[in-house]
PDB file of the backbone (N, CA, C, O) and the ligand in Angstrom, with CONECT records:
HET     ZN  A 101       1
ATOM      1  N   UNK A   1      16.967   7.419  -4.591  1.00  0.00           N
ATOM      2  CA  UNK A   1      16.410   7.072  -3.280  1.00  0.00           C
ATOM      3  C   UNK A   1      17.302   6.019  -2.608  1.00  0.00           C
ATOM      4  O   UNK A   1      17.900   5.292  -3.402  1.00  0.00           O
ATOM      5  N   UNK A   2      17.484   5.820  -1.463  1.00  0.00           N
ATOM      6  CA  UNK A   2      18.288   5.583  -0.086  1.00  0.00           C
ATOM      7  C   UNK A   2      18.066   3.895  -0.277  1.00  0.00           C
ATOM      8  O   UNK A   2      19.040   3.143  -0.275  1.00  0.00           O
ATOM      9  N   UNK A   3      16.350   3.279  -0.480  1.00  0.00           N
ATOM     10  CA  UNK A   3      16.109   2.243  -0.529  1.00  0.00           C
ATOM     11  C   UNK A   3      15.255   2.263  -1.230  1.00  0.00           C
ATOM     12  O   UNK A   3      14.913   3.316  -1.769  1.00  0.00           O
ATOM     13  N   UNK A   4      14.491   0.835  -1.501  1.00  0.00           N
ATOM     14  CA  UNK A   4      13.502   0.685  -2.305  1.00  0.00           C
ATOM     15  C   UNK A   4      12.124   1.088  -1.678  1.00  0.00           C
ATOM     16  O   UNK A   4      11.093   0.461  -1.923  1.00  0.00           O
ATOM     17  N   UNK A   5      12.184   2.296  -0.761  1.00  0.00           N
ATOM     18  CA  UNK A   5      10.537   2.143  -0.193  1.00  0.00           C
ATOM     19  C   UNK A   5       9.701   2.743  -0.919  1.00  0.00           C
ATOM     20  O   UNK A   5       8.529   2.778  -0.545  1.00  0.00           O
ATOM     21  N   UNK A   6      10.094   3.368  -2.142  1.00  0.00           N
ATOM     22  CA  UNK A   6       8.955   3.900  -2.439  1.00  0.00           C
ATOM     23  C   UNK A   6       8.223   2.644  -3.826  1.00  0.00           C
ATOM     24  O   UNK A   6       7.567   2.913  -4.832  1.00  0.00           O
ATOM     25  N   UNK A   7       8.627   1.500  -3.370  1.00  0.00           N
ATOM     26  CA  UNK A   7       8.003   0.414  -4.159  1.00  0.00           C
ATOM     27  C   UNK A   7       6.446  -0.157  -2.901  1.00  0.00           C
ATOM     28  O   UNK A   7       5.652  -1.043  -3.220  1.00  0.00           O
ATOM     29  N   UNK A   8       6.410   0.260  -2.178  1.00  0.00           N
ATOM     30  CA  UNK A   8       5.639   0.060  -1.364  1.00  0.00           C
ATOM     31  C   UNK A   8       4.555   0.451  -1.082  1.00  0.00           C
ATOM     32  O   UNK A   8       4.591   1.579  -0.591  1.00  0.00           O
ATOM     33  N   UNK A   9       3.394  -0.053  -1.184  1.00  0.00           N
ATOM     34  CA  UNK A   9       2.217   0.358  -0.743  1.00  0.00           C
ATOM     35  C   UNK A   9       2.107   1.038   0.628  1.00  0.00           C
ATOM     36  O   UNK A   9       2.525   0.578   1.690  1.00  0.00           O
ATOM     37  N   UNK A  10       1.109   2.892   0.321  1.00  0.00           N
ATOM     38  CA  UNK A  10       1.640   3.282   1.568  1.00  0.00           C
ATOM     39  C   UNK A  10       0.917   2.695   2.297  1.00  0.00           C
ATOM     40  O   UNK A  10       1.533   2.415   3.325  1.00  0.00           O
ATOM     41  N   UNK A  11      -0.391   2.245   2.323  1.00  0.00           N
ATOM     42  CA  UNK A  11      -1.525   2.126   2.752  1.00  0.00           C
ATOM     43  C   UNK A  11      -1.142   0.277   3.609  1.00  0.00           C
ATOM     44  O   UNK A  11      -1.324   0.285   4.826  1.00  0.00           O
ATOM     45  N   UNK A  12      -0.864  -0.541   3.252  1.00  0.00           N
ATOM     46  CA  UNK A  12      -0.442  -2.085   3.190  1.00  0.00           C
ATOM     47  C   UNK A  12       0.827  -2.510   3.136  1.00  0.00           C
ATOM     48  O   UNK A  12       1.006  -3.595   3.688  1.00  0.00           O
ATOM     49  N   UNK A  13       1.771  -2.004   2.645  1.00  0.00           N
ATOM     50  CA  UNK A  13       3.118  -2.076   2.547  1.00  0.00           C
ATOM     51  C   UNK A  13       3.192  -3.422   1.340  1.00  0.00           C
ATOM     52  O   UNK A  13       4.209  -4.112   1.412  1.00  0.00           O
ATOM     53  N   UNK A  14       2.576  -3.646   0.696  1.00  0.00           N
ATOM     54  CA  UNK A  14       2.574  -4.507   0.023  1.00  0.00           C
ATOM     55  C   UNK A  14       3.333  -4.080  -1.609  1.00  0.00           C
ATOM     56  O   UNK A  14       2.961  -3.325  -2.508  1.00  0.00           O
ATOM     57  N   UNK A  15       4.521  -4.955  -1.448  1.00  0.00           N
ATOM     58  CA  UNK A  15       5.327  -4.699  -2.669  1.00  0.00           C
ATOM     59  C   UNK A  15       5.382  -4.664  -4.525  1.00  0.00           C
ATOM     60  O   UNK A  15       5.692  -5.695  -5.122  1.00  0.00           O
ATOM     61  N   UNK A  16       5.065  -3.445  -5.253  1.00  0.00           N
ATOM     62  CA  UNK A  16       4.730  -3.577  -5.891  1.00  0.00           C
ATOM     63  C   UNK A  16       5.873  -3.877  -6.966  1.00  0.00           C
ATOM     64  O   UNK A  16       6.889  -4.371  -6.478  1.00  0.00           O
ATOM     65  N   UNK A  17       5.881  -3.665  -8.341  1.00  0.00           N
ATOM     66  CA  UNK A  17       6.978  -4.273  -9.319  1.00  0.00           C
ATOM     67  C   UNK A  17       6.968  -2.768  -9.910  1.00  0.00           C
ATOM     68  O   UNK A  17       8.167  -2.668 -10.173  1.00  0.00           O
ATOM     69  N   UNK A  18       6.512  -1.777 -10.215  1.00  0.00           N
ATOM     70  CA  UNK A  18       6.433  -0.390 -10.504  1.00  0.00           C
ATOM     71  C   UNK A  18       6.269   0.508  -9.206  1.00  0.00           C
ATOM     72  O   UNK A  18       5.352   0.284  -8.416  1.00  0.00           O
ATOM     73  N   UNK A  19       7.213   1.562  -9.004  1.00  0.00           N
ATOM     74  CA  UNK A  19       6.392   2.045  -7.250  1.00  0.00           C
ATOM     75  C   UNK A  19       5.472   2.705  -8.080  1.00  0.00           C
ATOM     76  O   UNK A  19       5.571   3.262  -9.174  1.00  0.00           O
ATOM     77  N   UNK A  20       4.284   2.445  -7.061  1.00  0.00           N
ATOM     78  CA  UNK A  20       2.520   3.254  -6.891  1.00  0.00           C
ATOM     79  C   UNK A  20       2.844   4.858  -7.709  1.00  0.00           C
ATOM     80  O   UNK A  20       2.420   5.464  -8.694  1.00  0.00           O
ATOM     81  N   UNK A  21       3.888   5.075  -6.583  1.00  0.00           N
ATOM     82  CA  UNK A  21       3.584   6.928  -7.242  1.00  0.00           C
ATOM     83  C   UNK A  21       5.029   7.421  -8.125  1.00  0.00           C
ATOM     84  O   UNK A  21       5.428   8.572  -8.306  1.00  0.00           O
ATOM     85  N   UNK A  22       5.389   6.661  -8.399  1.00  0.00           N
ATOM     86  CA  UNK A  22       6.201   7.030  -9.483  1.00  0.00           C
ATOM     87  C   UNK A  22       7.565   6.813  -8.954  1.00  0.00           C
ATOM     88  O   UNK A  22       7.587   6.509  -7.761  1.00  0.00           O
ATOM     89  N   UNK A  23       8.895   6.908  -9.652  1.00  0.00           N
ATOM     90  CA  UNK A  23      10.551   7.215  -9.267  1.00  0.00           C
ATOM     91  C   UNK A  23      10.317   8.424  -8.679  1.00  0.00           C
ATOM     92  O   UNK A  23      11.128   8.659  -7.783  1.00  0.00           O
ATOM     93  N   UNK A  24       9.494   9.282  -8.860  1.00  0.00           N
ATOM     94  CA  UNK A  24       9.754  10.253  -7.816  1.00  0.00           C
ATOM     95  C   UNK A  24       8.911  10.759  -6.783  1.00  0.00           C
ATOM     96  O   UNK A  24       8.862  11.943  -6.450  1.00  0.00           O
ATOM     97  N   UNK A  25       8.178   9.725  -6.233  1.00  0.00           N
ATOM     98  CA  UNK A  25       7.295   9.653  -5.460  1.00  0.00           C
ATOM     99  C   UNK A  25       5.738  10.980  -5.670  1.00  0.00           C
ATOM    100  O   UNK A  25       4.803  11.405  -4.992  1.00  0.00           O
ATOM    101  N   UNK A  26       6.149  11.106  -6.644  1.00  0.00           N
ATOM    102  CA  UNK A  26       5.168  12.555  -6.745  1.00  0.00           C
ATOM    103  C   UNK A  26       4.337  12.029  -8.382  1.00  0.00           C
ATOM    104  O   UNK A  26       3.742  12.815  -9.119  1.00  0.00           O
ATOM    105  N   UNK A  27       4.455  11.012  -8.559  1.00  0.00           N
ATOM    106  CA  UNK A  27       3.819  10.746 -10.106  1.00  0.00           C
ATOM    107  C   UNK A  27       2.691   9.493 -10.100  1.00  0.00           C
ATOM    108  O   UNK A  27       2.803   8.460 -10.759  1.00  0.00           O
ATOM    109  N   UNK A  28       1.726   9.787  -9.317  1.00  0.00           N
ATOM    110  CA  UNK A  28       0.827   8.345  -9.123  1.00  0.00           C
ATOM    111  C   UNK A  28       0.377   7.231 -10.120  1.00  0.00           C
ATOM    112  O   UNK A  28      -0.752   7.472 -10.549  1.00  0.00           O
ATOM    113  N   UNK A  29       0.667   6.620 -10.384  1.00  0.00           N
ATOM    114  CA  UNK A  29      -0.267   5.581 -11.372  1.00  0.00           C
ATOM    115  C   UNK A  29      -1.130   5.579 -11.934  1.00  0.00           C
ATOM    116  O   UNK A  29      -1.336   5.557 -13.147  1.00  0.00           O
ATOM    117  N   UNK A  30      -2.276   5.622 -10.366  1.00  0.00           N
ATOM    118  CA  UNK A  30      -3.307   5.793 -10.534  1.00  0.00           C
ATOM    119  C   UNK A  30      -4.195   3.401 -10.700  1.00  0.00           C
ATOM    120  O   UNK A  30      -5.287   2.889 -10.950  1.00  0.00           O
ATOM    121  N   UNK A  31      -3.067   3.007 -10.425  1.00  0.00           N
ATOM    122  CA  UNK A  31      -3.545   2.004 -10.426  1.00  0.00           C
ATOM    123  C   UNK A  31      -3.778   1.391  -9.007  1.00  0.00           C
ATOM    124  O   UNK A  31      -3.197   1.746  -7.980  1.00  0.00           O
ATOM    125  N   UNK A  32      -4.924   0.203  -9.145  1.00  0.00           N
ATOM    126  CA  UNK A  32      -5.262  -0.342  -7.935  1.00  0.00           C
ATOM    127  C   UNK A  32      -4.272  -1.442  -7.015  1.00  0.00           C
ATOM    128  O   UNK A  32      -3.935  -2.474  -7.595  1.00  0.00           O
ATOM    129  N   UNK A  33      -3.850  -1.245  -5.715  1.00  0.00           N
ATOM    130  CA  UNK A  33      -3.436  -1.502  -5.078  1.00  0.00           C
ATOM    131  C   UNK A  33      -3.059  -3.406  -5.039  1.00  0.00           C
ATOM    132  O   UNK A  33      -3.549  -3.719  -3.954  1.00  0.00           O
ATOM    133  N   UNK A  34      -2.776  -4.034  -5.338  1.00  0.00           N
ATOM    134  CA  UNK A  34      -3.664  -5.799  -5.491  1.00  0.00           C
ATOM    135  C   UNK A  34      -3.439  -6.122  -3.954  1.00  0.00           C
ATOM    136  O   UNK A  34      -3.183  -7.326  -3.943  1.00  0.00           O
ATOM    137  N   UNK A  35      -3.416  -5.786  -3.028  1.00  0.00           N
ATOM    138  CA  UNK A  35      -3.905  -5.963  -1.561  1.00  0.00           C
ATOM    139  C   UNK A  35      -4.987  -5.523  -0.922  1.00  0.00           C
ATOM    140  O   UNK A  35      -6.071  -5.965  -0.542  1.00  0.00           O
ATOM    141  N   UNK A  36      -4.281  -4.354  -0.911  1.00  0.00           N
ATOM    142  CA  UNK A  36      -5.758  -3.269   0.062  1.00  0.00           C
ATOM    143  C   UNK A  36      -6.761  -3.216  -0.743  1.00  0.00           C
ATOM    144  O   UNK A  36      -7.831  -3.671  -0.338  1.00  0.00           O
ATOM    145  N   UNK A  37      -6.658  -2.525  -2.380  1.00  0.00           N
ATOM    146  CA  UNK A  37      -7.046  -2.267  -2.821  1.00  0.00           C
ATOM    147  C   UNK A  37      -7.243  -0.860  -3.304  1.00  0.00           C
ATOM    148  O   UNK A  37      -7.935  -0.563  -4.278  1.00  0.00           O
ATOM    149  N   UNK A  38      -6.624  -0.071  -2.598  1.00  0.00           N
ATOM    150  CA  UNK A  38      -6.589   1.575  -2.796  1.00  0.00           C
ATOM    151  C   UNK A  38      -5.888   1.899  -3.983  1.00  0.00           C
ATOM    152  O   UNK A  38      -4.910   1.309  -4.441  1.00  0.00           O
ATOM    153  N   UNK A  39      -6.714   3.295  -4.629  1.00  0.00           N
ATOM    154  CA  UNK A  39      -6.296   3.357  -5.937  1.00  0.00           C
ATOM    155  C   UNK A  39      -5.347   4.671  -5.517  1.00  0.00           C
ATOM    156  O   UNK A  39      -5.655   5.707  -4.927  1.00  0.00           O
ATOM    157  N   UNK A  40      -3.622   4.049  -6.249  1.00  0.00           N
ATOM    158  CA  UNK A  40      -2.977   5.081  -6.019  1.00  0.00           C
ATOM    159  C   UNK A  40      -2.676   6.197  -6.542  1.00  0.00           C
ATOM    160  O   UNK A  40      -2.084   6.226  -7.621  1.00  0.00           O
ATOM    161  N   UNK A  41      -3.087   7.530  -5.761  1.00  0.00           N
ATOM    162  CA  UNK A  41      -2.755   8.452  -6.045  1.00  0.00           C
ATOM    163  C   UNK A  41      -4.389   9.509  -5.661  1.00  0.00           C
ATOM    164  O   UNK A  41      -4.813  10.495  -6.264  1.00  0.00           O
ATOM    165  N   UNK A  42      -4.950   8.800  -4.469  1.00  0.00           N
ATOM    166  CA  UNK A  42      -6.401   9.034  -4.438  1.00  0.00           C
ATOM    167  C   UNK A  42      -6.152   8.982  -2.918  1.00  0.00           C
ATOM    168  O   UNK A  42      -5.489   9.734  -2.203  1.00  0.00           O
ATOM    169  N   UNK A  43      -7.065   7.583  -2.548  1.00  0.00           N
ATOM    170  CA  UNK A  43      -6.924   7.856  -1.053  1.00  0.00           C
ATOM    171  C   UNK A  43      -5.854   7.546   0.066  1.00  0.00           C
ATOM    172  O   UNK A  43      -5.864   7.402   1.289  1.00  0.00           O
ATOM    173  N   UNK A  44      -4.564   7.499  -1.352  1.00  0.00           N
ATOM    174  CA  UNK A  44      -3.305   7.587  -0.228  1.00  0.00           C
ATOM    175  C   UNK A  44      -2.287   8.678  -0.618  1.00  0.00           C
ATOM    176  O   UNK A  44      -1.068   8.596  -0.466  1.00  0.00           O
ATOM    177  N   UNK A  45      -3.181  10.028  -1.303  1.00  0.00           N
ATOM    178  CA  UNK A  45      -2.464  10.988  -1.186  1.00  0.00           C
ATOM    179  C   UNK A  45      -1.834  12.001  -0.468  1.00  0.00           C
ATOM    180  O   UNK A  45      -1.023  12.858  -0.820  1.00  0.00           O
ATOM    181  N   UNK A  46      -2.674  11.591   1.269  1.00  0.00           N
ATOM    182  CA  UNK A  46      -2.269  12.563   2.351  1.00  0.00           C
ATOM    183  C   UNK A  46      -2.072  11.466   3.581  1.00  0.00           C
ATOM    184  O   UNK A  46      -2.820  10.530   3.864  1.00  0.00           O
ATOM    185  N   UNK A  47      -1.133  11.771   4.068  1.00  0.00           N
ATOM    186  CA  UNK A  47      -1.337  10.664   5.417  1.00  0.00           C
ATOM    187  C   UNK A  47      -2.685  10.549   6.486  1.00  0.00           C
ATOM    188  O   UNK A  47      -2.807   9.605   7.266  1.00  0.00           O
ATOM    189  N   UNK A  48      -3.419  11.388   6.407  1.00  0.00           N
ATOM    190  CA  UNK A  48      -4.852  11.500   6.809  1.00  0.00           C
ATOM    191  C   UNK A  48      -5.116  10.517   5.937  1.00  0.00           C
ATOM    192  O   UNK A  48      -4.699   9.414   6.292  1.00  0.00           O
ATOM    193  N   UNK A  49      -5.694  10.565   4.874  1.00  0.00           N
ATOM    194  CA  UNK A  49      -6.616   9.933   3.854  1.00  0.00           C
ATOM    195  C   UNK A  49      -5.690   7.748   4.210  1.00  0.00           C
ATOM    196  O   UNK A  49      -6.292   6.692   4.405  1.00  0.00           O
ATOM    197  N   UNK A  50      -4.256   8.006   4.135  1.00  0.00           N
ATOM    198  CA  UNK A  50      -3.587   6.900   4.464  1.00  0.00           C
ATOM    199  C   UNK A  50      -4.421   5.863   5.753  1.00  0.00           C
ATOM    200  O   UNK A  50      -5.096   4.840   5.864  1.00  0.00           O
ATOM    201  N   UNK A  51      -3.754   7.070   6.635  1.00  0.00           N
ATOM    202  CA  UNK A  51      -4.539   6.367   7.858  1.00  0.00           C
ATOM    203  C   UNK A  51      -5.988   5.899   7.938  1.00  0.00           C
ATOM    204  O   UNK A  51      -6.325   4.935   8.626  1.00  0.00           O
ATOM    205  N   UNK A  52      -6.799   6.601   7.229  1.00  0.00           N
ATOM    206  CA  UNK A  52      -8.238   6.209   7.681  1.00  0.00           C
ATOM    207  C   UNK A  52      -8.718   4.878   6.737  1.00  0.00           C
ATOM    208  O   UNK A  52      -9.512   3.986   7.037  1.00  0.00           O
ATOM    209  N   UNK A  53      -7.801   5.111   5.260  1.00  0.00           N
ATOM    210  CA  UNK A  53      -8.214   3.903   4.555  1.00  0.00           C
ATOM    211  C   UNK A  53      -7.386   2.611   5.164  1.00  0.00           C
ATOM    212  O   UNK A  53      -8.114   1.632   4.998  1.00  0.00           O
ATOM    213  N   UNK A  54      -6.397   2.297   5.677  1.00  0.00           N
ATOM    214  CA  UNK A  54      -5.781   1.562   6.441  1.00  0.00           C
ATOM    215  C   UNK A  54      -7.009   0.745   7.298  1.00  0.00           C
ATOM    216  O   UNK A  54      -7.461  -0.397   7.211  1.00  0.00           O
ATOM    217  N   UNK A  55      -7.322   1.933   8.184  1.00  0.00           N
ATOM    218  CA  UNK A  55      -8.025   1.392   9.546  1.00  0.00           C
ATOM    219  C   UNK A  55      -9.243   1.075   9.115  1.00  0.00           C
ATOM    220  O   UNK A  55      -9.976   0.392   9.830  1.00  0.00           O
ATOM    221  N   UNK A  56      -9.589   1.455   8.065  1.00  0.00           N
ATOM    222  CA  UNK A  56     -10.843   0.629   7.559  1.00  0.00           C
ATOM    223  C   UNK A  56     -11.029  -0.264   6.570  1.00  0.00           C
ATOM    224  O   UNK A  56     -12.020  -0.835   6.117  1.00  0.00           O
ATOM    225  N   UNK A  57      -9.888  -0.270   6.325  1.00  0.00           N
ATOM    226  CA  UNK A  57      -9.428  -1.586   5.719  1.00  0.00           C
ATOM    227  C   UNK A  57      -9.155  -2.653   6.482  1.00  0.00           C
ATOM    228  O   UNK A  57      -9.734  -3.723   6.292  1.00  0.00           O
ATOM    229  N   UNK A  58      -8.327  -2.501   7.345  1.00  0.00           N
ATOM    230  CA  UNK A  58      -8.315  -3.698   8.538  1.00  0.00           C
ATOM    231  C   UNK A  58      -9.527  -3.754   9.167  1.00  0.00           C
ATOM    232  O   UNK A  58     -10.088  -4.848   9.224  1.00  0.00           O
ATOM    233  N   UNK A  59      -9.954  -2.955   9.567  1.00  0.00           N
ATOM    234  CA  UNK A  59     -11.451  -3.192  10.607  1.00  0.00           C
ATOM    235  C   UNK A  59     -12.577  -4.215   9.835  1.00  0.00           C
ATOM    236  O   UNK A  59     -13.358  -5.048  10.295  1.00  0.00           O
ATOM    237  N   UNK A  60     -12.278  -3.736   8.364  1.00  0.00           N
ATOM    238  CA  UNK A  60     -13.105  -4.417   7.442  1.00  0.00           C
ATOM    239  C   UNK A  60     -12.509  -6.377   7.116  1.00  0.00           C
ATOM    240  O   UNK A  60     -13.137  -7.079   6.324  1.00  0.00           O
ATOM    241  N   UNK A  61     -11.309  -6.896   7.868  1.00  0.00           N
ATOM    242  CA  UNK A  61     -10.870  -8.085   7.481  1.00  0.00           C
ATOM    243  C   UNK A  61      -9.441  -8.026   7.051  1.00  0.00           C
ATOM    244  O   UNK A  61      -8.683  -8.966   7.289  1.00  0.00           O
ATOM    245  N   UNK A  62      -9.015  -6.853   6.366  1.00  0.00           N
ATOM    246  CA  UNK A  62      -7.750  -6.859   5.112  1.00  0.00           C
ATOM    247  C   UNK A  62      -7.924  -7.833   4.038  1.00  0.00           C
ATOM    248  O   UNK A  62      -7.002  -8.337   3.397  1.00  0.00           O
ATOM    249  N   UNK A  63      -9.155  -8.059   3.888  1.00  0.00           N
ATOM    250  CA  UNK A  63      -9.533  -8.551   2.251  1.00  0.00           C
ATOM    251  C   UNK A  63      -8.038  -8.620   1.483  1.00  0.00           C
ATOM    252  O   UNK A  63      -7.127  -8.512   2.304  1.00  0.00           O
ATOM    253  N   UNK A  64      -7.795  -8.703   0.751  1.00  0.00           N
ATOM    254  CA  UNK A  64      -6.945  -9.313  -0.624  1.00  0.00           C
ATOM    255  C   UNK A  64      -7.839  -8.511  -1.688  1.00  0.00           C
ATOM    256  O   UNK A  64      -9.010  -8.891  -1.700  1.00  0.00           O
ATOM    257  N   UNK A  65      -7.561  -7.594  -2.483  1.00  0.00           N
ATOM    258  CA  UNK A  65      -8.166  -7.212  -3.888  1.00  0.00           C
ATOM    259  C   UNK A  65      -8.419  -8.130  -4.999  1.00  0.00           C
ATOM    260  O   UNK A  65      -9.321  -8.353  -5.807  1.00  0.00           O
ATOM    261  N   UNK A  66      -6.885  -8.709  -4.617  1.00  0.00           N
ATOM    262  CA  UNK A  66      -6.902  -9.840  -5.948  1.00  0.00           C
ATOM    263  C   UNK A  66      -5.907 -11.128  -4.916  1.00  0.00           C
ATOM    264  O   UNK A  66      -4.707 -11.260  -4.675  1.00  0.00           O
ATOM    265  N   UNK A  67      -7.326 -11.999  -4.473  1.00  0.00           N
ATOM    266  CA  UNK A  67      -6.909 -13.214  -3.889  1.00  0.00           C
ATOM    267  C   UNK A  67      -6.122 -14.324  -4.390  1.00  0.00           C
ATOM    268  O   UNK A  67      -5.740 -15.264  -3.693  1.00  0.00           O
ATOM    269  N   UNK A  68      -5.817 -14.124  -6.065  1.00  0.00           N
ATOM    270  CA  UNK A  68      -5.099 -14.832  -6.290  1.00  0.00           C
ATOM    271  C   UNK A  68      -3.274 -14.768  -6.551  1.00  0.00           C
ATOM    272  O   UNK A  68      -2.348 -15.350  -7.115  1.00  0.00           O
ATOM    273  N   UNK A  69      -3.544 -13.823  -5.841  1.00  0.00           N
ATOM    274  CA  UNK A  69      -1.663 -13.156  -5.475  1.00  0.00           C
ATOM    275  C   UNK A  69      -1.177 -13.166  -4.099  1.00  0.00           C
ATOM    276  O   UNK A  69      -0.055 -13.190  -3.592  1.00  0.00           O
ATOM    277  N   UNK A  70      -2.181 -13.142  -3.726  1.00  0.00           N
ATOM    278  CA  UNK A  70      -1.744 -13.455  -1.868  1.00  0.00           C
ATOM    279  C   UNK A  70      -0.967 -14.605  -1.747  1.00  0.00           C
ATOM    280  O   UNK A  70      -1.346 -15.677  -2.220  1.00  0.00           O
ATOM    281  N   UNK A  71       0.091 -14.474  -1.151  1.00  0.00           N
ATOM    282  CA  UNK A  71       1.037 -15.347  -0.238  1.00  0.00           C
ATOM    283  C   UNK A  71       0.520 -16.204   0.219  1.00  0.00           C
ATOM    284  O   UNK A  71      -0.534 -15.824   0.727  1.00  0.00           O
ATOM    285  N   UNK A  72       0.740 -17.576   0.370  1.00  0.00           N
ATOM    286  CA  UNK A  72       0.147 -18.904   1.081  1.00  0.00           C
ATOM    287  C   UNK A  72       0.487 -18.461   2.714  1.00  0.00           C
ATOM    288  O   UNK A  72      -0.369 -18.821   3.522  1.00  0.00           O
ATOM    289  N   UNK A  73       1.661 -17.717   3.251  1.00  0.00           N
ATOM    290  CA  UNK A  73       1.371 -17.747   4.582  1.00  0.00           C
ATOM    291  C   UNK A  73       1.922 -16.300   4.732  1.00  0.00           C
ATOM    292  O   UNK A  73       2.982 -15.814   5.127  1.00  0.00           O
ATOM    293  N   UNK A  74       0.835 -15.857   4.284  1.00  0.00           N
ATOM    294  CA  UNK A  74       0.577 -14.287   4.646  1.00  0.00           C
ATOM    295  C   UNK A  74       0.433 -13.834   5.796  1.00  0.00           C
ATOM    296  O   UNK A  74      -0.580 -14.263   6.348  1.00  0.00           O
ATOM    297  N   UNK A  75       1.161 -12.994   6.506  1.00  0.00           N
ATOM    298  CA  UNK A  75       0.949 -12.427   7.619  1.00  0.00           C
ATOM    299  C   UNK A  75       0.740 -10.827   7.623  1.00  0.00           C
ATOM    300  O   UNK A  75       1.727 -10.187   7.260  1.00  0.00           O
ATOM    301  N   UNK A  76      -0.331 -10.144   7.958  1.00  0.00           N
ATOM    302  CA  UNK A  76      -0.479  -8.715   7.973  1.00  0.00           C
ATOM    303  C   UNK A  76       0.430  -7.649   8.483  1.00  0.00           C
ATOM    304  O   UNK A  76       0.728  -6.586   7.938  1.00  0.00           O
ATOM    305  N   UNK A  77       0.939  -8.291  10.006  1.00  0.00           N
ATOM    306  CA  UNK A  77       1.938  -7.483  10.478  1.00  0.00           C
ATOM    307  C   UNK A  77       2.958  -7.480   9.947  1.00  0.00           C
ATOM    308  O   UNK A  77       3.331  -6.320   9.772  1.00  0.00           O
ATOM    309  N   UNK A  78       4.010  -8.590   9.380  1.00  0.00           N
ATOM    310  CA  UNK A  78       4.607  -8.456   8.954  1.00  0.00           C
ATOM    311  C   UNK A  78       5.069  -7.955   7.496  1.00  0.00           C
ATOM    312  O   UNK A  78       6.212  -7.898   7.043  1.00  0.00           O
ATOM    313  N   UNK A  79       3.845  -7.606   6.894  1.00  0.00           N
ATOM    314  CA  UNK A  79       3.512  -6.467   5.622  1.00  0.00           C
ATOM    315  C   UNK A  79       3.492  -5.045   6.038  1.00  0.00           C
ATOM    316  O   UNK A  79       3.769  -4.060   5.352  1.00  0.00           O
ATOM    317  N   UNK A  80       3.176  -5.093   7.083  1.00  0.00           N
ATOM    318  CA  UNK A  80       2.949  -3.370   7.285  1.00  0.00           C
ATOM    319  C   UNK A  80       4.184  -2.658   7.987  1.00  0.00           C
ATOM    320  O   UNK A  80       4.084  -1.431   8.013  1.00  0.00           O
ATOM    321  N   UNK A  81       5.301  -3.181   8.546  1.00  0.00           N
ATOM    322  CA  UNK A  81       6.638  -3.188   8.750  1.00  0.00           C
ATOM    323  C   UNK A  81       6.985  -2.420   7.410  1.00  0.00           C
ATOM    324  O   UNK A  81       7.671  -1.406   7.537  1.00  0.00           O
ATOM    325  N   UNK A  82       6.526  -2.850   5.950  1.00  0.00           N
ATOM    326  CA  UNK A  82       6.889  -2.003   4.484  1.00  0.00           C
ATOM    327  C   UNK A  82       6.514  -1.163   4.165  1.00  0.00           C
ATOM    328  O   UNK A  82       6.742  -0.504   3.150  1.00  0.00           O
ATOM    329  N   UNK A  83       5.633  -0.975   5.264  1.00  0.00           N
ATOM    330  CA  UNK A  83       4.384   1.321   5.045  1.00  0.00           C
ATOM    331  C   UNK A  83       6.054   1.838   4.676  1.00  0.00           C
ATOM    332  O   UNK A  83       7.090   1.479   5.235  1.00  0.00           O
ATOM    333  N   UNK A  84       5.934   2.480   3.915  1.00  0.00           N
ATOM    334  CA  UNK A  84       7.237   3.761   4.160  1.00  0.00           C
ATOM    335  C   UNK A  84       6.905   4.670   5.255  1.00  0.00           C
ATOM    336  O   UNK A  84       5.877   5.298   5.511  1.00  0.00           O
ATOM    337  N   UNK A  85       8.125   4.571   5.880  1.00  0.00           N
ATOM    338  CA  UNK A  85       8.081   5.556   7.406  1.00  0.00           C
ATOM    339  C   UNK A  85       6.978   6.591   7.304  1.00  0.00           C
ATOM    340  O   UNK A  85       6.049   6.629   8.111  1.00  0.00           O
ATOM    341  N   UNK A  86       7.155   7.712   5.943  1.00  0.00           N
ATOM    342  CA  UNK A  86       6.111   8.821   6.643  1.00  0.00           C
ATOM    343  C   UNK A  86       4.669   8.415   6.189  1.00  0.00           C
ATOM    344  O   UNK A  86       3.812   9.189   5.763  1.00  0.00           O
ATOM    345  N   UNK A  87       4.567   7.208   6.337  1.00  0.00           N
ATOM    346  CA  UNK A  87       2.962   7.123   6.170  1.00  0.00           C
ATOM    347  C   UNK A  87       2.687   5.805   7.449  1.00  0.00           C
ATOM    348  O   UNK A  87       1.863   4.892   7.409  1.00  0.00           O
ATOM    349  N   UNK A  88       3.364   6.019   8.167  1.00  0.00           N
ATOM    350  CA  UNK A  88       2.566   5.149   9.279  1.00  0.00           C
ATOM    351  C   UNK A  88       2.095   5.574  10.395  1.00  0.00           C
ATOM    352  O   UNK A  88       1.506   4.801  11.151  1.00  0.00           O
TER     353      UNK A  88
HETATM  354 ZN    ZN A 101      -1.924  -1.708  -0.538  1.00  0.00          ZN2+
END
């Protein structure tokens, strides 16, 4: 791959240390997101399913899954700049 995007949460863009769905983008985890919270390989398996958990994820706050990994000066927009292109 070209770059590292498929280390990226599609849903949050939030950078993981294993990518979500595998080296070949086709092998999900199946583990939970520590931002959004979406479990990958579920409701960010179609860019439909992407989008709607997104927007209701933000509508809902953008909670933190696991608040004790969040960035001291976290900014949302500038996380979601890391969606990989075909999921935004
Ligand atoms: Zn996420």
């Amino acid at each position: 791959m070209r770059n590292n995007e498929n280390l990226f949460c599609r849903i949050c863009g939030y950078k993981s240390i294993d990518p979500p769905w595998g080296a070949d983008s086709r092998t999900p985890l199946y583990d939970y997101c520590l931002c959004c919270g979406v479990e990958h390989g579920y409701q960010d398996a179609s860019l439909a399913g992407v989008k709607k958990y997104r927007e209701a994820w933000i509508s809902a706050g953008a909670a933190w899954e696991c608040e004790n990994v969040k960035p001291a000066h976290w900014k949302l927009e500038e996380q979601l700049k890391h969606v990989p292109m075909a999921y935004r």
